[in-house]
C-alpha positions in Angstrom: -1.5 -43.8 -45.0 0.4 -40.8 -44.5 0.3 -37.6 -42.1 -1.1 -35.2 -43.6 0.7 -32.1 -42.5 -0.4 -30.5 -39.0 -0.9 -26.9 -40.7 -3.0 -28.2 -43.2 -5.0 -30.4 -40.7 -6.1 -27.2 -38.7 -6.3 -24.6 -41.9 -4.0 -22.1 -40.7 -0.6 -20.7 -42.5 2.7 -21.5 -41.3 2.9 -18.2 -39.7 0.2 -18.6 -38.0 0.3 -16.5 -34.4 -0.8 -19.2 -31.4 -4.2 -17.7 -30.9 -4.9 -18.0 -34.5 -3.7 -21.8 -34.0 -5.9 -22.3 -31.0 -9.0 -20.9 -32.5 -8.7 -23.1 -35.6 -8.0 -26.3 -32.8 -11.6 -25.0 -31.4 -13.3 -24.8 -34.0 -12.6 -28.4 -35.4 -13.0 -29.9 -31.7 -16.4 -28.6 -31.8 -17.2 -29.7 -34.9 -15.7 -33.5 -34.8 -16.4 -33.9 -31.1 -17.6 -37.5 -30.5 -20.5 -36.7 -28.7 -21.8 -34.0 -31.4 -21.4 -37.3 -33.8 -23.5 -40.1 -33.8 -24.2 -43.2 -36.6 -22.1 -44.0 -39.3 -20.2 -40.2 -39.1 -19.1 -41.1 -36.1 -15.9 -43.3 -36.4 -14.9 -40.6 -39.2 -15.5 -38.0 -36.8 -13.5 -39.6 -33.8 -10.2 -40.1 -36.6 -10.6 -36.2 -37.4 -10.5 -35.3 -33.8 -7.8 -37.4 -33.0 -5.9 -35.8 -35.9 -6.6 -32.0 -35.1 -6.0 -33.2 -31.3 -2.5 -34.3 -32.4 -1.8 -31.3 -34.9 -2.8 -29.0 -31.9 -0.6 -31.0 -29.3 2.4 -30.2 -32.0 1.7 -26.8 -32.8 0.8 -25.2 -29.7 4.4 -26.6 -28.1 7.0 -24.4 -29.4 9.8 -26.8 -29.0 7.8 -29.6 -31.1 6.6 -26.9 -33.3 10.1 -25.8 -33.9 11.2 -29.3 -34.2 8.3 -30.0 -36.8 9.3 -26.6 -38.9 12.8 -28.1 -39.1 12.2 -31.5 -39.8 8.9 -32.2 -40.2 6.7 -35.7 -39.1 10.6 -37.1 -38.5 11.2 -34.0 -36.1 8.6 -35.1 -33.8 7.9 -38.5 -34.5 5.5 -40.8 -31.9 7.9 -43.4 -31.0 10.5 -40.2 -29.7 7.4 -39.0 -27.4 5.8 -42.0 -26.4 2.9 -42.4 -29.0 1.4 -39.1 -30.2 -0.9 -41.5 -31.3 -2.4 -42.8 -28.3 -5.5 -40.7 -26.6 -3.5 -40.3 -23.4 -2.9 -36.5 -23.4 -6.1 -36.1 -24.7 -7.4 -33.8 -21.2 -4.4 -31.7 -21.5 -5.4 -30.4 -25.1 -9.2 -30.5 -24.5 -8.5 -28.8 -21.1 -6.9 -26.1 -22.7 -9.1 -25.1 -25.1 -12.3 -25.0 -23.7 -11.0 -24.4 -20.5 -11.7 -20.7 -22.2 -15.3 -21.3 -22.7 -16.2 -23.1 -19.4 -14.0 -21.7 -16.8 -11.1 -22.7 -15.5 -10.7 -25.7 -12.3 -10.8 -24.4 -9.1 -7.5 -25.0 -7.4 -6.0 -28.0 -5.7 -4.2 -29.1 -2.9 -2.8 -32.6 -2.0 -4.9 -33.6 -4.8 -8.4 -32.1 -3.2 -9.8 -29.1 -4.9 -9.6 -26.2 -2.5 -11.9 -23.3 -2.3 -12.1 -19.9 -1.3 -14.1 -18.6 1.3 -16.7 -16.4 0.8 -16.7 -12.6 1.1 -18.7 -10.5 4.0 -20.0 -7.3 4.0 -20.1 -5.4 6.6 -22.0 -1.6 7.0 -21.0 1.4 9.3 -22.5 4.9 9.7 -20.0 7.8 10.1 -21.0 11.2 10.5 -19.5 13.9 7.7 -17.2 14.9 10.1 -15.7 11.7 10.7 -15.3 11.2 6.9 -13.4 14.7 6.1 -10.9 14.0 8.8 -11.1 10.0 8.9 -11.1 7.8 12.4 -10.0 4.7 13.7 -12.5 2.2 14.4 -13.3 -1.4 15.9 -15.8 -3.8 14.4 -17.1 -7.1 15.5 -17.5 -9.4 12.7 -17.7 -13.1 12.9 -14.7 -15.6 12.5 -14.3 -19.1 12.9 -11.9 -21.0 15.9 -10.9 -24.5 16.1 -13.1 -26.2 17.7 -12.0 -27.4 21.3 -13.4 -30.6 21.3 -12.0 -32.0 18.3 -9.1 -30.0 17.6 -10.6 -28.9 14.3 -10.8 -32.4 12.8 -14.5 -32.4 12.6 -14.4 -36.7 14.0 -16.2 -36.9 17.6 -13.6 -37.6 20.3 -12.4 -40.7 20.4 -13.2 -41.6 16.9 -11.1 -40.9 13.7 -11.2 -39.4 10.0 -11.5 -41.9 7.3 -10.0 -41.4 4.1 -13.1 -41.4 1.0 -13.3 -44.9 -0.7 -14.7 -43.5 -3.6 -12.4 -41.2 -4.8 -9.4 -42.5 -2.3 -8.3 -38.9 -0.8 -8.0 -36.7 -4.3 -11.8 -35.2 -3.6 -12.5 -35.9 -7.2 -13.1 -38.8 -9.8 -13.6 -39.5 -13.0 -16.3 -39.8 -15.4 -15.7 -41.6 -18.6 -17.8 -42.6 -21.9 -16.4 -44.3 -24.2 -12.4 -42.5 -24.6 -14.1 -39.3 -23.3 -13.1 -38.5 -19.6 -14.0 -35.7 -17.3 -13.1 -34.9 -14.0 -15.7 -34.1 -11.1 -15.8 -33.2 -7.4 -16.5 -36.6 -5.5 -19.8 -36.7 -5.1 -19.5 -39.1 -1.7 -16.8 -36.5 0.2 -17.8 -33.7 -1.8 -14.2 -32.5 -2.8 -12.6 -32.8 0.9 -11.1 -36.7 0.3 -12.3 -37.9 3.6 -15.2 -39.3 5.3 -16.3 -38.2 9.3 -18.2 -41.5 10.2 -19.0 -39.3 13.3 -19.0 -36.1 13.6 -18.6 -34.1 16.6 -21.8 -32.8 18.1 -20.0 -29.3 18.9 -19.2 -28.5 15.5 -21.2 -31.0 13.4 -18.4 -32.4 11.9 -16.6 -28.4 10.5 -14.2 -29.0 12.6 -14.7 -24.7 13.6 -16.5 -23.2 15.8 -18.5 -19.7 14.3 -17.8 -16.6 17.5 -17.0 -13.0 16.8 -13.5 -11.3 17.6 -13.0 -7.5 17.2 -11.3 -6.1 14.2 -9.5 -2.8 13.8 -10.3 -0.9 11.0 -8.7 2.9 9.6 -10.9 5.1 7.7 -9.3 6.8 5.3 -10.0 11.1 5.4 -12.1 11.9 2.8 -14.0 8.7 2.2 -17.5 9.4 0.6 -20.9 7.6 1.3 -21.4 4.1 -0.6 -17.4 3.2 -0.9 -15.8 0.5 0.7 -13.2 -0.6 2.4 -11.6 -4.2 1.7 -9.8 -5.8 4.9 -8.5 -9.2 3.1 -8.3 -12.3 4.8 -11.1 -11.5 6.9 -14.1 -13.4 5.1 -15.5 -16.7 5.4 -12.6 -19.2 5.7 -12.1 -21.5 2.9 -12.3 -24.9 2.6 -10.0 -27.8 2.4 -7.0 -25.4 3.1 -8.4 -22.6 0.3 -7.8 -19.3 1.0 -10.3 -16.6 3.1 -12.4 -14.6 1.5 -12.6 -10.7 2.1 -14.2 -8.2 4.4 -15.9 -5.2 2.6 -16.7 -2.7 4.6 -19.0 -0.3 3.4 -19.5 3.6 4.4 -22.7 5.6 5.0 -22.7 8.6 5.8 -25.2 10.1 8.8 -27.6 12.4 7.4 -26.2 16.1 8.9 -27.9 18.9 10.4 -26.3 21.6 8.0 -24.0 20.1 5.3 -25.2 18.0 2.3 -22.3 16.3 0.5 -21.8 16.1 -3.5 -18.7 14.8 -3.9 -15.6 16.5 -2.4 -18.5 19.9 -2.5 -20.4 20.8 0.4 -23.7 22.7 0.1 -25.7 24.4 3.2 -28.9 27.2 3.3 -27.6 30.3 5.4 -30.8 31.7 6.9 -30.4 35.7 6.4 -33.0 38.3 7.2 -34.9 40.7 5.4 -33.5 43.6 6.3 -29.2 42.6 6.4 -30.6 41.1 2.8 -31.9 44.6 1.9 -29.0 46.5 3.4 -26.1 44.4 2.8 -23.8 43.5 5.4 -21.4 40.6 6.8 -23.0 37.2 8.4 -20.9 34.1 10.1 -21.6 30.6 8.5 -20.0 27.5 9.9 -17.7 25.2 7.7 -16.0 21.8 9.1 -13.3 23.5 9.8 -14.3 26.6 11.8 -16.4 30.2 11.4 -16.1 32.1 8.2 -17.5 35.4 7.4 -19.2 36.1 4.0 -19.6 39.7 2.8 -23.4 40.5 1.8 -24.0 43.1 -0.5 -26.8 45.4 -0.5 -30.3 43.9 -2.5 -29.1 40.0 -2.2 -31.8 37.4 -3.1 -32.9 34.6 -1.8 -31.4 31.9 -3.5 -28.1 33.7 -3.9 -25.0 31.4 -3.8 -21.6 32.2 -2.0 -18.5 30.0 -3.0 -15.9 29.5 -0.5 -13.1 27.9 -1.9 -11.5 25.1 -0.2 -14.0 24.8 2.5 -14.9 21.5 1.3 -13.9 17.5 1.8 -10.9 16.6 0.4 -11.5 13.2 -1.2 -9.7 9.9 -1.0 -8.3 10.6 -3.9 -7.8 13.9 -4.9 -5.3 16.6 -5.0 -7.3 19.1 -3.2 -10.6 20.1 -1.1 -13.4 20.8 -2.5 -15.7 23.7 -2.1 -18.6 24.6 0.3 -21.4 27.0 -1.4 -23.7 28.4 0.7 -27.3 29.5 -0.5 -29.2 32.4 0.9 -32.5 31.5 2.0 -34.1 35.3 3.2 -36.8 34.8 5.7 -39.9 36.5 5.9 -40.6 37.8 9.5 -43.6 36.2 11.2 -45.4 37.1 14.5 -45.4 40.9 13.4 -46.3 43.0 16.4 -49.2 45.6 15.4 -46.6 48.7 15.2 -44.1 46.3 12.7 -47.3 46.0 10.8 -48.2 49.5 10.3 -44.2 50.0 9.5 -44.1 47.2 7.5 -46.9 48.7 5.3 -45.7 52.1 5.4 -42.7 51.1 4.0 -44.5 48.9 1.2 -46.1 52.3 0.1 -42.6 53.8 -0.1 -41.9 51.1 -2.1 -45.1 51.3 -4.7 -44.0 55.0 -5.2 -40.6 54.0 -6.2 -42.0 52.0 -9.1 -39.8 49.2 -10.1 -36.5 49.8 -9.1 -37.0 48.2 -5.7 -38.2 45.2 -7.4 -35.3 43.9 -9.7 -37.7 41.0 -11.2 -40.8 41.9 -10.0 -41.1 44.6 -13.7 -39.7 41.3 -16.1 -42.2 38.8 -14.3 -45.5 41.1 -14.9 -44.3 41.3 -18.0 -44.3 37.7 -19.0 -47.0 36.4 -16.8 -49.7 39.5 -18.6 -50.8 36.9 -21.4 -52.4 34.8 -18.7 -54.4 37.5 -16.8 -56.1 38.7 -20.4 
């Protein structure tokens, strides 16, 4: 019987783009997989696999797909490519394609898969000032040695590693049902392709030894609370020669005694009292980078803000520092001698008699607030 031709096998156009010939590969896969067909639609179901397998294998090559375009079933014909026919590059194809929907394989080494070492976290408190102008630091964090006793082959001394029977060194094996094969971690050396018949009773048979070593770490000026900073290499090692994982170190910031932090802003409540808020004057507040001197005008309220521009934290990443406002909290005075009461009160008449010009909201308040004394 004769081929039917690989672009009609799959449904797509000649000028079909490759993701539009992989999707159409997919779809028929799922559909006529052997294991999604059972009874007498099976062995119809196996020939259509096979067929979109081979029209995939053709199409998705751009030499052979070139070759085919030109020629046609002559341009690529089995007996030139050592039986297209045959399931043998079936776990290439397959792999693939739903390598997309399940993940890809981890990677391998020596025929082992290899993986990569965990990452760590690691928490440090910095006070603001430390994180406007940034510091040097040192950390201990754990890390892992050979261990002495074994040289980091993980067999007691005196003894030796074996290589796995069941998979014979690769760390995997594989399944099979039927013409279906899969690939798995060995489930007797779990991956590493060899076998400790006895392990060392310093490391248990890691080969490492878990101690702590001191690490130097930079902080960066203007880093903010809750970012991190990633110092690679310095995770959890990996295993069977896979890489290290990653250190994240992550900033808090020490609550401070005047400064709260909103970004690359700073905000802070400048105590002033009555009488420099009534008359107006200049006061000193601090900033992280010295004294400054705001001007107070004559009636300010409490809850006034002052901007000083540039007095902020200039961030990681910007351009410039921010800004530090600074809100005017007037305090009442407290432990009144009896002569600062009877002043206080005289001038409180002196104030009545004045009406509401004294009183820049007291007049608009009254005025709202009436309804609810009726």
């Amino acid at each position: 019987m004769a081929k039917r031709d690989f672009y009609e096998v799959l449904g797509v156009p000649k000028n079909a783009s490759d993701d539009e010939i992989k999707k159409a590969y997919r779809k028929l896969a799922m559909k006529h997989h052997p294991d999604r067909n059972q009874g007498d639609a099976a062995k119809a179901a196996e020939e259509r696999f096979k067929e979109a397998k081979e029209a995939y294998e053709m199409l998705s090559d751009p030499q052979k797909k070139a070759a085919y375009d030109q020629h046609g079933h002559a341009g690529v014909d089995p007996n030139m490519r050592g039986g297209a026919e045959g399931f043998n590059g079936f776990g290439d194809a397959f792999g693939d394609i739903f390598g997309d929907i399940f993940g890809g394989a981890r990677g391998q080494r020596n025929g082992r898969q290899v993986y990569r070492g965990a990452d760590l976290s690691y928490a440090m408190e910095i006070s603001l000032e430390e994180a406007a102008t940034g510091k040097d630091a040192q950390i201990k964090i754990p890390s892992w040695d050979d261990c002495e006793a074994c040289k980091g082959t993980g067999a007691k001394p005196g003894t030796s590693v074996k290589t796995c029977s069941t998979c014979h060194g690769q760390g995997q094996v594989q399944m099979r049902q039927g013409f279906f094969s899969v690939q798995q971690t060995c489930p007797t050396c779990h991956g590493s392709g060899k076998i400790i018949p006895e392990p060392c009773t310093s490391c248990h048979g890691q080969g490492k030894i878990k101690k702590q070593k001191t690490l130097e770490i930079k902080i960066p000026a203007g880093i903010d609370d809750g970012q991190r900073i990633r110092s690679s290499g310095n995770g959890e090692p990996g295993q069977n020669g896979g890489p290290s994982g990653d250190l994240y170190i992550e900033i808090r910031l020490r609550k401070h005694d005047i400064f709260e932090r909103e970004g690359d802003d700073l905000h802070c409540q400048v105590p002033v009292s009555m009488t420099i808020a009534a008359l107006g004057g200049e006061i000193d507040v601090p900033t992280l980078q010295g004294k400054a001197t705001i001007d107070l005008p004559e009636g300010t309220q409490s809850g006034k803000t002052f901007r000083l521009r540039g007095k902020g934290v200039k961030g990681v990443r910007s351009s410039y520092p921010g800004d530090l406002y600074c809100h005017v909290a007037v305090e009442t005075p407290v432990k009144l001698t009896e002569h600062q009461r009877k002043l206080l009160k005289e001038l409180d008449e002196s104030f009545k008699k004045g009406g509401h010009k004294h009183s820049p909201h007291d007049k608009g308040w009254f005025e709202k607030a009436k309804s609810f004394f009726v």
